[in-house]
mmJSON file of the N, C-alpha and C atoms, coordinates in Angstrom:
{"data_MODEL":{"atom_site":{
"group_PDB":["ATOM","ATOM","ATOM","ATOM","ATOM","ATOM","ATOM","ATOM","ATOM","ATOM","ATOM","ATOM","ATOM","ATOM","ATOM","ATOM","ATOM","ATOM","ATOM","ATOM","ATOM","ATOM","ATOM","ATOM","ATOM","ATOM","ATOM","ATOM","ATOM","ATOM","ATOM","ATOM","ATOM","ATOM","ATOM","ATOM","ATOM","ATOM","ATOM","ATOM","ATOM","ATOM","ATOM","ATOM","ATOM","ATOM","ATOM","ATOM","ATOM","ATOM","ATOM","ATOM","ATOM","ATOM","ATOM","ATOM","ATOM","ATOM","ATOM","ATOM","ATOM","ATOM","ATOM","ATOM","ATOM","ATOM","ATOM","ATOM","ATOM","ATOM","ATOM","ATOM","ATOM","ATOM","ATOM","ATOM","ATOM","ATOM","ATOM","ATOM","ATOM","ATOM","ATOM","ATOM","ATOM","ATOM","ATOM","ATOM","ATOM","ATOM","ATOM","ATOM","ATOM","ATOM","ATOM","ATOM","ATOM","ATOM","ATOM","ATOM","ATOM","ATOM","ATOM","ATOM","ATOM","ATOM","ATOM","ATOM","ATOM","ATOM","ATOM","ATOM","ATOM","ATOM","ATOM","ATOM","ATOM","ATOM","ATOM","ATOM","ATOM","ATOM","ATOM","ATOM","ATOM","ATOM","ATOM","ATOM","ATOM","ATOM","ATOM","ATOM","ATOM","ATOM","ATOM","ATOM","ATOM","ATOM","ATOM","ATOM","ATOM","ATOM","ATOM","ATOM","ATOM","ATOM","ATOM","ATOM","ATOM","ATOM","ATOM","ATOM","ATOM","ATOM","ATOM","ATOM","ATOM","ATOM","ATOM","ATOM","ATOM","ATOM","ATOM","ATOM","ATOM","ATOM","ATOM","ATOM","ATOM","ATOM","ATOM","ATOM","ATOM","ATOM","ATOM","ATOM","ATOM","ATOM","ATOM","ATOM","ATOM","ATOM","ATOM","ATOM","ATOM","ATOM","ATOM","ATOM","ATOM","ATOM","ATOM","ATOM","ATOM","ATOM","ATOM","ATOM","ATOM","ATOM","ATOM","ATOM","ATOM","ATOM","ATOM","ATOM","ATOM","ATOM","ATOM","ATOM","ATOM","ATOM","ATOM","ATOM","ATOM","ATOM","ATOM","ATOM","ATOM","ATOM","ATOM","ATOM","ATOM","ATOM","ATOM","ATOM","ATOM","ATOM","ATOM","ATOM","ATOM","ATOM","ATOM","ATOM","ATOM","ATOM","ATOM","ATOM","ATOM"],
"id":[1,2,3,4,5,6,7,8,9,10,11,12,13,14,15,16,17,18,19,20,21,22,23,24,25,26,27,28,29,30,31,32,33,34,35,36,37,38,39,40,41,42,43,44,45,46,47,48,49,50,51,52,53,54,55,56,57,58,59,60,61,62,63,64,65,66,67,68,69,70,71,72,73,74,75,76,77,78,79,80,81,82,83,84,85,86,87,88,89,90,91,92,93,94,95,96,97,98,99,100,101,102,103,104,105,106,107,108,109,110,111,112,113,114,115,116,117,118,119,120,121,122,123,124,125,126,127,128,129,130,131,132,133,134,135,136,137,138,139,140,141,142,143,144,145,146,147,148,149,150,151,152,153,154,155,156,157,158,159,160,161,162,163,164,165,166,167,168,169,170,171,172,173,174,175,176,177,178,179,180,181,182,183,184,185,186,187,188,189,190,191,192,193,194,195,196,197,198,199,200,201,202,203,204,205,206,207,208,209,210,211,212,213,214,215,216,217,218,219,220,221,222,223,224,225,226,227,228,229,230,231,232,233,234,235,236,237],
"type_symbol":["N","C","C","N","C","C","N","C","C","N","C","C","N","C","C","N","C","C","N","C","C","N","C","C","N","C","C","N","C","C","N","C","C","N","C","C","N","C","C","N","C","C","N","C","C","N","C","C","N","C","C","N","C","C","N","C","C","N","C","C","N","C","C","N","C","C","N","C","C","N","C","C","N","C","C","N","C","C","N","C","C","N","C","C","N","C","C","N","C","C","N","C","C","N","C","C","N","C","C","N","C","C","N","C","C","N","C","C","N","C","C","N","C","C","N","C","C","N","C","C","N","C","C","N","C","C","N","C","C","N","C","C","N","C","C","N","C","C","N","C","C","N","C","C","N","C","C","N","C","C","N","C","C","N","C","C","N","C","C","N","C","C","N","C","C","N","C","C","N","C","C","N","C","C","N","C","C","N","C","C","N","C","C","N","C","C","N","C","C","N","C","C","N","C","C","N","C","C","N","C","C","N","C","C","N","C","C","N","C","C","N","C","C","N","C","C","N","C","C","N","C","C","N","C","C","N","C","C","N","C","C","N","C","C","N","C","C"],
"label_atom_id":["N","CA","C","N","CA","C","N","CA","C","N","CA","C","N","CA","C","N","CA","C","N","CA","C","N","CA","C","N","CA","C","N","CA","C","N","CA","C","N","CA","C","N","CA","C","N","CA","C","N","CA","C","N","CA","C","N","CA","C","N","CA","C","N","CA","C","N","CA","C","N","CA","C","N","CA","C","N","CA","C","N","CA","C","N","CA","C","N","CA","C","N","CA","C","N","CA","C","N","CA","C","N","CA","C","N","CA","C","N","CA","C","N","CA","C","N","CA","C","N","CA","C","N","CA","C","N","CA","C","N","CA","C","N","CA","C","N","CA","C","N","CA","C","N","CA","C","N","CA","C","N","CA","C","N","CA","C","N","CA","C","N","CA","C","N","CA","C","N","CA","C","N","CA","C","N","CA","C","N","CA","C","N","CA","C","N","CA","C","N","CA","C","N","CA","C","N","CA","C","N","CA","C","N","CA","C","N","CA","C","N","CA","C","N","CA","C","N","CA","C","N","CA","C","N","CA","C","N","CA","C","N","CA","C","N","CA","C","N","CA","C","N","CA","C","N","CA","C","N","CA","C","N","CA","C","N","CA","C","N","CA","C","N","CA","C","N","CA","C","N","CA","C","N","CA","C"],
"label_alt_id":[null,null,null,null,null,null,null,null,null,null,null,null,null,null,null,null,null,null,null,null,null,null,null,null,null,null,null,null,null,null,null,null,null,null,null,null,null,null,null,null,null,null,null,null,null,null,null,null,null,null,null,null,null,null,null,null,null,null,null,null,null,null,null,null,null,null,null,null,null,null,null,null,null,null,null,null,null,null,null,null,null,null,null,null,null,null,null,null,null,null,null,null,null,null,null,null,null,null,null,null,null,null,null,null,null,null,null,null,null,null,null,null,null,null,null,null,null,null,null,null,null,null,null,null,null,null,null,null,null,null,null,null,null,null,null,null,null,null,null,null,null,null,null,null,null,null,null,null,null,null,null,null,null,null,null,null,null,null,null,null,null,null,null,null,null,null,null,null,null,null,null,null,null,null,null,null,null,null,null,null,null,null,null,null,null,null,null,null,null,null,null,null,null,null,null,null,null,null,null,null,null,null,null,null,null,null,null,null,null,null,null,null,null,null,null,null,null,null,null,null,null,null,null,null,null,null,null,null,null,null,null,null,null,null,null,null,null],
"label_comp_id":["UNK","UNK","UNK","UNK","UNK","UNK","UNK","UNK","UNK","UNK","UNK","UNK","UNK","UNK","UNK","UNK","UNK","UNK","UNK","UNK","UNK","UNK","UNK","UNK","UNK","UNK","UNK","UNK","UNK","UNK","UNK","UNK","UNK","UNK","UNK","UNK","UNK","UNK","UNK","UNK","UNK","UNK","UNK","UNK","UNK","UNK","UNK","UNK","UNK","UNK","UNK","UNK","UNK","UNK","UNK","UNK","UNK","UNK","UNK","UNK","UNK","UNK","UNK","UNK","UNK","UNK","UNK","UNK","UNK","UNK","UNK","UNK","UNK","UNK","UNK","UNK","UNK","UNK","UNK","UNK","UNK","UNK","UNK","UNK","UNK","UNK","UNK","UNK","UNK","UNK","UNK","UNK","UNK","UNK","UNK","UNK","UNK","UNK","UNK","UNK","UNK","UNK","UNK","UNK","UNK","UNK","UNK","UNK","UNK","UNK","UNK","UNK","UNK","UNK","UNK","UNK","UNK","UNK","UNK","UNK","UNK","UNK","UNK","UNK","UNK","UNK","UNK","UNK","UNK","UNK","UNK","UNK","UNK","UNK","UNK","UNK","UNK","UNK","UNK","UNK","UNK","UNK","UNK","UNK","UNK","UNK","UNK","UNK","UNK","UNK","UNK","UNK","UNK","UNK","UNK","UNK","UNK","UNK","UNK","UNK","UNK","UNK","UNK","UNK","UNK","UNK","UNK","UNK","UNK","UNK","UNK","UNK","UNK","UNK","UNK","UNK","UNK","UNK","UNK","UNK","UNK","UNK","UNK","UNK","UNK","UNK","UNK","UNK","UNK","UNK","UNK","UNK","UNK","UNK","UNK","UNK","UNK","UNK","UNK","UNK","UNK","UNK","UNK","UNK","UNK","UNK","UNK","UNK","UNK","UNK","UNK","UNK","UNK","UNK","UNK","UNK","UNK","UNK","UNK","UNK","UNK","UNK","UNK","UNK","UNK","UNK","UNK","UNK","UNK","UNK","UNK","UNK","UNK","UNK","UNK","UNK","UNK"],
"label_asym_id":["A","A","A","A","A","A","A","A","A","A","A","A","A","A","A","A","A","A","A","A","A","A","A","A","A","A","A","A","A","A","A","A","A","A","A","A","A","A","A","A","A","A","A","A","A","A","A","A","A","A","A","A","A","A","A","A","A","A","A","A","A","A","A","A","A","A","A","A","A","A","A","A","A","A","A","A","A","A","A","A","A","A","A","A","A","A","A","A","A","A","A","A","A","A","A","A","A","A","A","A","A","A","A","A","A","A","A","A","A","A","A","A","A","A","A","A","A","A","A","A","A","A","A","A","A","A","A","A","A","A","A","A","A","A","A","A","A","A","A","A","A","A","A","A","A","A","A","A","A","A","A","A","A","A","A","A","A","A","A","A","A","A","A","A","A","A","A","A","A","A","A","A","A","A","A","A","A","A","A","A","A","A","A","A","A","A","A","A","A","A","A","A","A","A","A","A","A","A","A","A","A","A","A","A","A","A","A","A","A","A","A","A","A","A","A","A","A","A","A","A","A","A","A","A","A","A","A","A","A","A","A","A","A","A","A","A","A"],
"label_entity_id":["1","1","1","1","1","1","1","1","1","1","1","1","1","1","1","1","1","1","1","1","1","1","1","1","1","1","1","1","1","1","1","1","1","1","1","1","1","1","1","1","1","1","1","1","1","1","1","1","1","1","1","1","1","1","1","1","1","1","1","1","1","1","1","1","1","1","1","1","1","1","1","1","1","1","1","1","1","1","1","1","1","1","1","1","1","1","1","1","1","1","1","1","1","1","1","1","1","1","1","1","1","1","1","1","1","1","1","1","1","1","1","1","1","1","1","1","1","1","1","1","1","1","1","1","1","1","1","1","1","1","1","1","1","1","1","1","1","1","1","1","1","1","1","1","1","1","1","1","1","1","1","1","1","1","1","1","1","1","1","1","1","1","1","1","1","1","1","1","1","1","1","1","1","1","1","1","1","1","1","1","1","1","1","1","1","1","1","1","1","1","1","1","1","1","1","1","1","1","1","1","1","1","1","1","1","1","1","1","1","1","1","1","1","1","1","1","1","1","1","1","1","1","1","1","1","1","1","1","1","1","1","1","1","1","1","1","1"],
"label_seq_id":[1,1,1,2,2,2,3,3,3,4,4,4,5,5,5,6,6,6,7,7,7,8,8,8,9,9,9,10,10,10,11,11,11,12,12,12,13,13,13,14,14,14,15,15,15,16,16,16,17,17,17,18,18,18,19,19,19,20,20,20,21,21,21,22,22,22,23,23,23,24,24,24,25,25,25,26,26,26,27,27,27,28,28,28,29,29,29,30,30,30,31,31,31,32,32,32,33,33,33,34,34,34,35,35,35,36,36,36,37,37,37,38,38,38,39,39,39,40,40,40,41,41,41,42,42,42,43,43,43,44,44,44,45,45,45,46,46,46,47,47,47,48,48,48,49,49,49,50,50,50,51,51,51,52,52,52,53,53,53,54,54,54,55,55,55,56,56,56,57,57,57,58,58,58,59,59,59,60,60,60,61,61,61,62,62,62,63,63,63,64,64,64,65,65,65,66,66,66,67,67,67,68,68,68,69,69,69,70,70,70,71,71,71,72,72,72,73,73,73,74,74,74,75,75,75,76,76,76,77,77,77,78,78,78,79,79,79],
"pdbx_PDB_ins_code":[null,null,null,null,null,null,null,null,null,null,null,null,null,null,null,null,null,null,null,null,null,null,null,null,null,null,null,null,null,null,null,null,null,null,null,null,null,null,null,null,null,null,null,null,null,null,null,null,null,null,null,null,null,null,null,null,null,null,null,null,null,null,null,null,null,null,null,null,null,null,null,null,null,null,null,null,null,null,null,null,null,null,null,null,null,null,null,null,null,null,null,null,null,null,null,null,null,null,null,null,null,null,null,null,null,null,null,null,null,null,null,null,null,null,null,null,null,null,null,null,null,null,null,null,null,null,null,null,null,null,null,null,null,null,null,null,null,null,null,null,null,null,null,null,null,null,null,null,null,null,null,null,null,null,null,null,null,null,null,null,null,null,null,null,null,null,null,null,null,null,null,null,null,null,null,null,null,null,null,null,null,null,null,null,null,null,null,null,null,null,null,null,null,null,null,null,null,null,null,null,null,null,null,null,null,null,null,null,null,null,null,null,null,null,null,null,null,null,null,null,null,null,null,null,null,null,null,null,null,null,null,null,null,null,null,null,null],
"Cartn_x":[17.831,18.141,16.882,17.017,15.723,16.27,15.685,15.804,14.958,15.608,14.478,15.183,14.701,15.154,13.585,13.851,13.038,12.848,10.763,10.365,11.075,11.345,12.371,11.043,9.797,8.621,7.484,6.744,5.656,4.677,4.546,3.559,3.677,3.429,3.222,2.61,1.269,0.336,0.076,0.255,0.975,-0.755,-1.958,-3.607,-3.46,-2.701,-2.349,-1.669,-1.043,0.577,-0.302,-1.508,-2.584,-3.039,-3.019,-3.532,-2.11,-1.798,-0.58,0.599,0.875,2.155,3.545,3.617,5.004,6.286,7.088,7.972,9.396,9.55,10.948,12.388,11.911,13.396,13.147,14.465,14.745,14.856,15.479,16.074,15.436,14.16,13.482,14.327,15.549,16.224,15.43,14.541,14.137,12.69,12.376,10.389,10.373,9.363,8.546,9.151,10.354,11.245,9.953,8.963,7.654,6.915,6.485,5.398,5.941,7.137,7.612,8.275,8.753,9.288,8.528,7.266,6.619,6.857,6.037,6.181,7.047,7.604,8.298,10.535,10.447,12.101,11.961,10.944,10.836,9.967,10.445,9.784,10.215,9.61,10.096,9.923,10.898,11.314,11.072,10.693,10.394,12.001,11.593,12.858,13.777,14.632,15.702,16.845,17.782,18.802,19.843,19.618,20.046,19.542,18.052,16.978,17.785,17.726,17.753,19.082,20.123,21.533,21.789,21.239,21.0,20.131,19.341,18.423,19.185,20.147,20.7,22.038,22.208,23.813,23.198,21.817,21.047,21.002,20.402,20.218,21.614,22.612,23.785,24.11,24.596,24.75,23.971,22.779,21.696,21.996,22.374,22.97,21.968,21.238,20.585,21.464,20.761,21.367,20.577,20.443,19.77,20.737,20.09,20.356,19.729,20.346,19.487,19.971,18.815,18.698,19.007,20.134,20.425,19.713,18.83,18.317,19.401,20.223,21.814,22.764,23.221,24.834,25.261,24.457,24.814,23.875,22.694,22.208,22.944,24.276,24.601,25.397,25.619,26.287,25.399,24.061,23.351,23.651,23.732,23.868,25.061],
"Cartn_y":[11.897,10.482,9.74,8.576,7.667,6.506,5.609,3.994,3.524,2.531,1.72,0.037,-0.681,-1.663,-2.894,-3.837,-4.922,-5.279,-5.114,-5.166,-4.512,-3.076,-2.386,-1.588,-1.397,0.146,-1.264,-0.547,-0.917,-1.696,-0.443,-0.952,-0.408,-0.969,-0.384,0.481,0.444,1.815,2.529,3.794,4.753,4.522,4.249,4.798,2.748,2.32,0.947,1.167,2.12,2.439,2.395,2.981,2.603,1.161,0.312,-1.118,-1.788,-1.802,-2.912,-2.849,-3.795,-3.602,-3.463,-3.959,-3.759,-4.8,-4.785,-5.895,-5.657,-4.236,-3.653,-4.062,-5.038,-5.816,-7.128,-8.169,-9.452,-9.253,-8.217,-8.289,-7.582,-7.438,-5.733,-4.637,-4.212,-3.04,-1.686,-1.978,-0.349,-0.659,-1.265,-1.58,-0.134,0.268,1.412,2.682,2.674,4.214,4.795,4.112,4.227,5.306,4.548,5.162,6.399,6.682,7.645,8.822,8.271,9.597,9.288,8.692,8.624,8.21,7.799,6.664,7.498,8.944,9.439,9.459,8.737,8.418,6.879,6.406,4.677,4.17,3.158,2.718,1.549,0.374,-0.682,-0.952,-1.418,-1.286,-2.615,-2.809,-4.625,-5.193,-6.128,-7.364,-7.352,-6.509,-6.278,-5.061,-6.155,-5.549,-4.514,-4.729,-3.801,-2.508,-2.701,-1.532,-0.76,-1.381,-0.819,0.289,-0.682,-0.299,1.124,0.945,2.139,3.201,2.842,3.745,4.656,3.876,4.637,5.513,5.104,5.494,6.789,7.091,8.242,9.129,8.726,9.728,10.507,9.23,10.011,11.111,10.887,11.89,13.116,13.075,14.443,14.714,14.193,15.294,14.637,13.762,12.864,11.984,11.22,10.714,9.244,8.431,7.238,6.357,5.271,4.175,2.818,2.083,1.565,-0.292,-1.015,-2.616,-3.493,-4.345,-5.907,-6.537,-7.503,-8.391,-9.253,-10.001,-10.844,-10.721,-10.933,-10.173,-11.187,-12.204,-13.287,-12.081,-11.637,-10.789,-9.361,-9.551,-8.116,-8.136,-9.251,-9.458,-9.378,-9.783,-8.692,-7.638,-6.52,-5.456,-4.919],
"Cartn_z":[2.33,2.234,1.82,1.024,0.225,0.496,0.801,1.043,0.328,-0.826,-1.846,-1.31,-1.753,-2.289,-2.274,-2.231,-2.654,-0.937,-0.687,0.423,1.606,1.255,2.317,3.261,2.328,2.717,3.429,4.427,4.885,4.602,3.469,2.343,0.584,-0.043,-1.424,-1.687,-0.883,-1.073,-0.033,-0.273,0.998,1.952,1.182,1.682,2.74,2.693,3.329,4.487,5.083,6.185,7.602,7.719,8.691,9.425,8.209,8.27,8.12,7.293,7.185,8.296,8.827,9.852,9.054,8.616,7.472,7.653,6.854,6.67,6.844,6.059,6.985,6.302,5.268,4.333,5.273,4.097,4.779,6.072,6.542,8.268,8.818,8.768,9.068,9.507,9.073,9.164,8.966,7.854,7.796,8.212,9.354,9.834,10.113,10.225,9.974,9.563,8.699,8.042,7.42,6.3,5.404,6.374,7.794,8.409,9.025,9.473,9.679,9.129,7.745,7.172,6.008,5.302,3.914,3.141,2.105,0.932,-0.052,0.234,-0.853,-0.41,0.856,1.634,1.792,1.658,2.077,0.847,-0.032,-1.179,-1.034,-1.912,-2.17,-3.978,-4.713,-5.69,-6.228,-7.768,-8.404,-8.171,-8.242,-8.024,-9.529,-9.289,-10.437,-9.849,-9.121,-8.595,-9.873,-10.965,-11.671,-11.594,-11.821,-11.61,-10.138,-9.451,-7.972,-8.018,-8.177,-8.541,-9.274,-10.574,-11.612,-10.827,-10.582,-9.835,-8.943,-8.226,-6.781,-7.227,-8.547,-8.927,-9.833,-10.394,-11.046,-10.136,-9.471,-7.624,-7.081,-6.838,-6.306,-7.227,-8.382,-9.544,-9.731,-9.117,-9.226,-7.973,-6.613,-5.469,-4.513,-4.505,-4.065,-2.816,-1.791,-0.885,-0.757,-1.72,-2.01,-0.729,-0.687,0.532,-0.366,-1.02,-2.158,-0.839,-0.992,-0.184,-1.328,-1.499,-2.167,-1.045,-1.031,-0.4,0.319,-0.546,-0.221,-1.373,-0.535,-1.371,-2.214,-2.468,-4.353,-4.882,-4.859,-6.188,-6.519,-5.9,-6.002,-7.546,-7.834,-9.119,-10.727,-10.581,-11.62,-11.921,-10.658,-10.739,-11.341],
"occupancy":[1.0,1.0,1.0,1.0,1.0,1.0,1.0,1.0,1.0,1.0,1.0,1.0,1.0,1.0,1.0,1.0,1.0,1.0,1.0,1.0,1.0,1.0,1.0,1.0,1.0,1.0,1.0,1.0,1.0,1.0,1.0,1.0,1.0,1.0,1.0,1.0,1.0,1.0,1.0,1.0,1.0,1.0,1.0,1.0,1.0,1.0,1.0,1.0,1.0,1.0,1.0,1.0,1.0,1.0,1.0,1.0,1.0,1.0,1.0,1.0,1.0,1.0,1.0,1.0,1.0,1.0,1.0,1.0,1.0,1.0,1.0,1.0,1.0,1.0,1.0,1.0,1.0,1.0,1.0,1.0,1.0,1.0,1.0,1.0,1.0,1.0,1.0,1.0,1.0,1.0,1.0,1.0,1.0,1.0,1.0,1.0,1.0,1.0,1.0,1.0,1.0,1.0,1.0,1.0,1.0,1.0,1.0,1.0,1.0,1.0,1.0,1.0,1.0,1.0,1.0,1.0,1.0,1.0,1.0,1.0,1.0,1.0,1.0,1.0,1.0,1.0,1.0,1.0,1.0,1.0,1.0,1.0,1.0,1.0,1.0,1.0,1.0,1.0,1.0,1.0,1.0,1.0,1.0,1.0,1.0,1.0,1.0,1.0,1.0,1.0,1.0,1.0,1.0,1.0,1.0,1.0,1.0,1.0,1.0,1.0,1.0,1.0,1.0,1.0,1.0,1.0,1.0,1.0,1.0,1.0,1.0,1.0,1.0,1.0,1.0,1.0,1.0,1.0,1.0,1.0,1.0,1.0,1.0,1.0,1.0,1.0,1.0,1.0,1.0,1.0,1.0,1.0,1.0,1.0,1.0,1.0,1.0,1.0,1.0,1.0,1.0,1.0,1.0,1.0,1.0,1.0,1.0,1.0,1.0,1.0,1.0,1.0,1.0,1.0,1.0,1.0,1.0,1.0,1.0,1.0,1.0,1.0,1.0,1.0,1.0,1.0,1.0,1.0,1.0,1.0,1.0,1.0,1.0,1.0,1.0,1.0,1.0],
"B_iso_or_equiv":[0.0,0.0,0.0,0.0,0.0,0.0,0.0,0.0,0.0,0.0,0.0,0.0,0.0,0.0,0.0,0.0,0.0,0.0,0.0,0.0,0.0,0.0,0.0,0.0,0.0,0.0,0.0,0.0,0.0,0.0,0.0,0.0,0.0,0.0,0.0,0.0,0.0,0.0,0.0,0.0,0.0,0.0,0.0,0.0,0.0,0.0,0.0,0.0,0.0,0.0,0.0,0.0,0.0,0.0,0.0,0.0,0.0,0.0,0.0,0.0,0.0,0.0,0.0,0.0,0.0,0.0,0.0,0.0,0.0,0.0,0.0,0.0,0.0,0.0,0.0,0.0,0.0,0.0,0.0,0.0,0.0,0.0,0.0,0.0,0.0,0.0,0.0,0.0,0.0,0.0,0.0,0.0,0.0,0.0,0.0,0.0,0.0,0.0,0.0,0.0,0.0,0.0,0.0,0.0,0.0,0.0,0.0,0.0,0.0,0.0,0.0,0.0,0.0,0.0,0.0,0.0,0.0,0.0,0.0,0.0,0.0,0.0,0.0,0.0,0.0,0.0,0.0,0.0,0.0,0.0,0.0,0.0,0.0,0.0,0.0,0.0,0.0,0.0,0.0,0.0,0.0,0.0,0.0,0.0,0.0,0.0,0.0,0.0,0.0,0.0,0.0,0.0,0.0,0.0,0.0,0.0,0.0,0.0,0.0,0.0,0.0,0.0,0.0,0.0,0.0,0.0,0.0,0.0,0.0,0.0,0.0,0.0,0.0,0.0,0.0,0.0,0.0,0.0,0.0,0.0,0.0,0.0,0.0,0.0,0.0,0.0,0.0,0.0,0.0,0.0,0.0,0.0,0.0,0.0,0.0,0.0,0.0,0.0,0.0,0.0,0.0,0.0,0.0,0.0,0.0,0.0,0.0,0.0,0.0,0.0,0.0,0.0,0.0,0.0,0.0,0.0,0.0,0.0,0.0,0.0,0.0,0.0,0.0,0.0,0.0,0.0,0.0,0.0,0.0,0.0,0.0,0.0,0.0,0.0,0.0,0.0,0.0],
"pdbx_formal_charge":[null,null,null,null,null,null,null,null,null,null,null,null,null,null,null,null,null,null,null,null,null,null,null,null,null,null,null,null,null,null,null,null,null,null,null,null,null,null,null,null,null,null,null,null,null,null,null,null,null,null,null,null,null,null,null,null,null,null,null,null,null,null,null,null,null,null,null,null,null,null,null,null,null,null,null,null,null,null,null,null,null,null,null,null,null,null,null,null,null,null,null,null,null,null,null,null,null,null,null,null,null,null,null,null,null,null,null,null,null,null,null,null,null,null,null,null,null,null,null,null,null,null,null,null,null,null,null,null,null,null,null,null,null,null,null,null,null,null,null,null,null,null,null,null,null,null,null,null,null,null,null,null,null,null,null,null,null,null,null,null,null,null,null,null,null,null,null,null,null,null,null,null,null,null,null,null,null,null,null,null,null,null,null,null,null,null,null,null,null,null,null,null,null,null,null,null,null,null,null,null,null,null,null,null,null,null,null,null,null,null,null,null,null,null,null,null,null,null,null,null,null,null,null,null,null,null,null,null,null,null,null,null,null,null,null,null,null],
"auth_seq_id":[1,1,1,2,2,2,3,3,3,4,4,4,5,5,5,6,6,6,7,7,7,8,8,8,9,9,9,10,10,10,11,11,11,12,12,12,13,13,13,14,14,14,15,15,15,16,16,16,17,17,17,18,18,18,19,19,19,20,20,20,21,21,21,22,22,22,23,23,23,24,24,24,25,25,25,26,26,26,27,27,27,28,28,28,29,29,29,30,30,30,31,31,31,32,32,32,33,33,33,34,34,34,35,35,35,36,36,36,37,37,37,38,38,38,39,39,39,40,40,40,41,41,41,42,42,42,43,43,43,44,44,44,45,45,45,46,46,46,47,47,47,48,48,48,49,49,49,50,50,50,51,51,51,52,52,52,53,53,53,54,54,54,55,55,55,56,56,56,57,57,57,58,58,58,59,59,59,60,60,60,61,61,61,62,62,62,63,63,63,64,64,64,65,65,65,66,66,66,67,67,67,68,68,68,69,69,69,70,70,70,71,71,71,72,72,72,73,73,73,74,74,74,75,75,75,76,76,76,77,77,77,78,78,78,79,79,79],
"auth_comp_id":["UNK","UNK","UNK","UNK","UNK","UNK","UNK","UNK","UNK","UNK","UNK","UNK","UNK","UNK","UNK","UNK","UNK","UNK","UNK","UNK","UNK","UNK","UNK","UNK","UNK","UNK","UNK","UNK","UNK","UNK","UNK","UNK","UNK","UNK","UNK","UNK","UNK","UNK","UNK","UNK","UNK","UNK","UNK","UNK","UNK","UNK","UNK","UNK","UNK","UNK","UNK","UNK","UNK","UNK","UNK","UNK","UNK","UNK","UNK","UNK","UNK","UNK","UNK","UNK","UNK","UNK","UNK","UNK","UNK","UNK","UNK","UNK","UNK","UNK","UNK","UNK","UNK","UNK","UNK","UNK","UNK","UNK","UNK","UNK","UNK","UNK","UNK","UNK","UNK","UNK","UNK","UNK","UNK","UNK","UNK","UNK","UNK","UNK","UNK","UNK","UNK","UNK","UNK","UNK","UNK","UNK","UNK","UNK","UNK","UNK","UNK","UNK","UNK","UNK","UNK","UNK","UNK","UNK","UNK","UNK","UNK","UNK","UNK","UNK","UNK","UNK","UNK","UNK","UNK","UNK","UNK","UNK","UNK","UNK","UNK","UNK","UNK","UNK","UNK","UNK","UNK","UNK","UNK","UNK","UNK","UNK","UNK","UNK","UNK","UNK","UNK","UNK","UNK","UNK","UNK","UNK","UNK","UNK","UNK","UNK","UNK","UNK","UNK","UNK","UNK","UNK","UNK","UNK","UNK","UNK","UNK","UNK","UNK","UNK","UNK","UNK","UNK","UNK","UNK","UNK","UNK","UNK","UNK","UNK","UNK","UNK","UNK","UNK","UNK","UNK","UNK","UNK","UNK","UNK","UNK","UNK","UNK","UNK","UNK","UNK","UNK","UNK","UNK","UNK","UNK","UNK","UNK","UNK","UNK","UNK","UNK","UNK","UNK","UNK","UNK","UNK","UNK","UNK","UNK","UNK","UNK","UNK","UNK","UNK","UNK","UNK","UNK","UNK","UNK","UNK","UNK","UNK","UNK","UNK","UNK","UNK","UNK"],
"auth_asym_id":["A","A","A","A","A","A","A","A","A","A","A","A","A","A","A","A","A","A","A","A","A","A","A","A","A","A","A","A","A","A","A","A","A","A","A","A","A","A","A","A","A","A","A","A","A","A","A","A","A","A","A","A","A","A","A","A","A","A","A","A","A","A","A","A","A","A","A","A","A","A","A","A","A","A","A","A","A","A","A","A","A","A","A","A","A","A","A","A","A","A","A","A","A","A","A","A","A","A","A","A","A","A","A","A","A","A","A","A","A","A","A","A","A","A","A","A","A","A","A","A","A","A","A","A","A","A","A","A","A","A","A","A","A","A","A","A","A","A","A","A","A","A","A","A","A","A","A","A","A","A","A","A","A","A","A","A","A","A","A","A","A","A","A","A","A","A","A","A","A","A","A","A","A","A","A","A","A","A","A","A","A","A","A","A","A","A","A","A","A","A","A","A","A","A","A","A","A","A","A","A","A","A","A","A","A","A","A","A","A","A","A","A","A","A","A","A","A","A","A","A","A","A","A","A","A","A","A","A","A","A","A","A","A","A","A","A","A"],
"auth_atom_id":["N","CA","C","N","CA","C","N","CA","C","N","CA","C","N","CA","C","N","CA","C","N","CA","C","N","CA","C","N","CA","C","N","CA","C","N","CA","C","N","CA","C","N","CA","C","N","CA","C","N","CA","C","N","CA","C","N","CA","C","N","CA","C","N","CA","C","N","CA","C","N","CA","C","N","CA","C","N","CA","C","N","CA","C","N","CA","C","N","CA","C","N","CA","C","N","CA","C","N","CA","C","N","CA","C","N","CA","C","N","CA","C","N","CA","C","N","CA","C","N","CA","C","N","CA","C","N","CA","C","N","CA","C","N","CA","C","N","CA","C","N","CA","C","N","CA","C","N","CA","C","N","CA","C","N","CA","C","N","CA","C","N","CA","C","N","CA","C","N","CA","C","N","CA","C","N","CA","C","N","CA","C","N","CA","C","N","CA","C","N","CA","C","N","CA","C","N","CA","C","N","CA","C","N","CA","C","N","CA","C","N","CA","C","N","CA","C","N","CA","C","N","CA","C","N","CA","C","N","CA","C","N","CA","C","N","CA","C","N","CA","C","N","CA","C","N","CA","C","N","CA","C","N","CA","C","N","CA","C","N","CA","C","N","CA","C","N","CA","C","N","CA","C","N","CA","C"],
"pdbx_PDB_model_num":[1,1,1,1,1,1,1,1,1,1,1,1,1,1,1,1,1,1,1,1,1,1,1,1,1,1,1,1,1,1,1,1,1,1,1,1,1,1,1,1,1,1,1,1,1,1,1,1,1,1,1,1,1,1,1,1,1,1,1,1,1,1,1,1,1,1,1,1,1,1,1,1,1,1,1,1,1,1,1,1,1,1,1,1,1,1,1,1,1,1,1,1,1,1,1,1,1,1,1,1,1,1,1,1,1,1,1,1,1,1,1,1,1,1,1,1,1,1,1,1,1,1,1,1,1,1,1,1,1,1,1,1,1,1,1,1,1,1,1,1,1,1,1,1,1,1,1,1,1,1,1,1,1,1,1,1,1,1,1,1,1,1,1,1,1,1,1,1,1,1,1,1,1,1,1,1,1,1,1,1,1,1,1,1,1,1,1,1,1,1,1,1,1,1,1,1,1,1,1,1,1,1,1,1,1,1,1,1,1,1,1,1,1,1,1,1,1,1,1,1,1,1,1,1,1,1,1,1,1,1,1,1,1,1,1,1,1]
}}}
């Protein structure tokens, strides 16, 4: 399983997970997933809910178990 979305990971830079307390998403749902399972299951992704979307629908298709974050559910319609 991978969790991306926009401010979902700790930190951006994995050499940061020490120092930074982390943010966790709008709702801190995923606060510390980053520090506990690594910057390669917990990422945070640029602000382009399409990106995100595509991203998670590439993954499922390769056998992948993506968990992809819409911030709020008006940007889900970019996607």
């Amino acid at each position: 399983m991978v969790a991306f979305g926009e401010d979902v990971a700790d930190s951006s830079r994995a050499q940061n997970l020490a120092v930074v307390k982390g943010k966790g998403g709008v709702f801190k749902v995923t606060h510390g997933l980053q520090t506990e399972f690594g910057y390669q299951r917990a990422f945070n992704t640029p602000l382009a809910e399409a990106a995100v979307v595509g991203r998670a629908i590439g993954m499922a298709a390769r056998g992948m178990k993506p968990v992809a974050e819409i911030q709020f559910f008006d940007y889900i319609w970019p996607a």
